[in-house]
N, C-alpha and C positions, 0 to 999 in steps of 0.2 A: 842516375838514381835521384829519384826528389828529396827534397825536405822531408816528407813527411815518412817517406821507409828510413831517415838517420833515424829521427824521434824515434818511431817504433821499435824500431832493432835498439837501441839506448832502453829502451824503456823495458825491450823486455830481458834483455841483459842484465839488465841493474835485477830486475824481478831474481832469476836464475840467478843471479850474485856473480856473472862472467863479467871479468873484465878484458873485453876487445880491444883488440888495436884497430885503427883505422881499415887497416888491408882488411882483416876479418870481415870488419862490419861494411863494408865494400862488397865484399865476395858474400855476402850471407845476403845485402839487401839483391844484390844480383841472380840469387837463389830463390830470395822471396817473391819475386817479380815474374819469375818462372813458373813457380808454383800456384800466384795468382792466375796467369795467362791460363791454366792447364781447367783453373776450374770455372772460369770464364767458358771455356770449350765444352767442361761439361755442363753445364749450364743449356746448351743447344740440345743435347741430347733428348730423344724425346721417350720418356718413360713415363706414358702414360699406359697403361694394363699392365703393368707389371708392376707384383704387390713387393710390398717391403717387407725386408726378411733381415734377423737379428744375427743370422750367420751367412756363410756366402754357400755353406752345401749344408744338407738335413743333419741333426745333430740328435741321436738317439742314445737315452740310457743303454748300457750295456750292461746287462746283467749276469753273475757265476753263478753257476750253480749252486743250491742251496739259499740263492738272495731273496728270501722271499718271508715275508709278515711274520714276526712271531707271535709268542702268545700275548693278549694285549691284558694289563695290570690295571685292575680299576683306582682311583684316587686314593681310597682307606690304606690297600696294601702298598702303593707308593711310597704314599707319607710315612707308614711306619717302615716303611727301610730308609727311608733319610734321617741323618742325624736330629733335624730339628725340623720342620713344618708348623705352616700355619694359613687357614683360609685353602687347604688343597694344592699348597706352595712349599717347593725348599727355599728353607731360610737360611740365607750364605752368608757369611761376614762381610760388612761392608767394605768395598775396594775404591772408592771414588771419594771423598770430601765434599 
């Protein structure tokens, strides 16, 4: 393992707040080197026409029955069912400093 997977693994260690022993950080850079090798290979791979996708299969609402639009409340009758409004907003007690 080089110089530069100790640093790394040190570094990200300390980050995580783990403290390694030697063997560890041994067997981790030896993991890491693997892990690099694998995306190095995927790197060859040629995915050109095939589009990018945010999941790995199709991901659809599911809806029960009855799920479906109620009746929609214009701003006036909002505001007057909240405690306090102002400008067509609830006004909440402040939580942040």
């Amino acid at each position: 393992m080089t110089d530069q997977a100790h640093l790394d693994i040190d570094y990200v260690a300390r980050l995580a707040r783990l403290d390694l022993t030697a063997a560890e950080k041994e067997k981790l850079g030896t993991q890491l080197d693997a892990i690099l090798e694998h995306f190095e290979a995927l790197k060859a791979v040629d995915v050109s026409g095939v589009e990018p996708t945010a999941h790995a299969h199709a991901v659809e609402n599911v809806w029960r029955e009855g799920d479906s639009a109620g009746p929609v409340y214009g701003p006036e009758i909002l505001a007057a069912m909240a405690p306090e409004s102002r400008d067509n907003q609830v006004v909440v007690p402040k939580v942040v400093e």
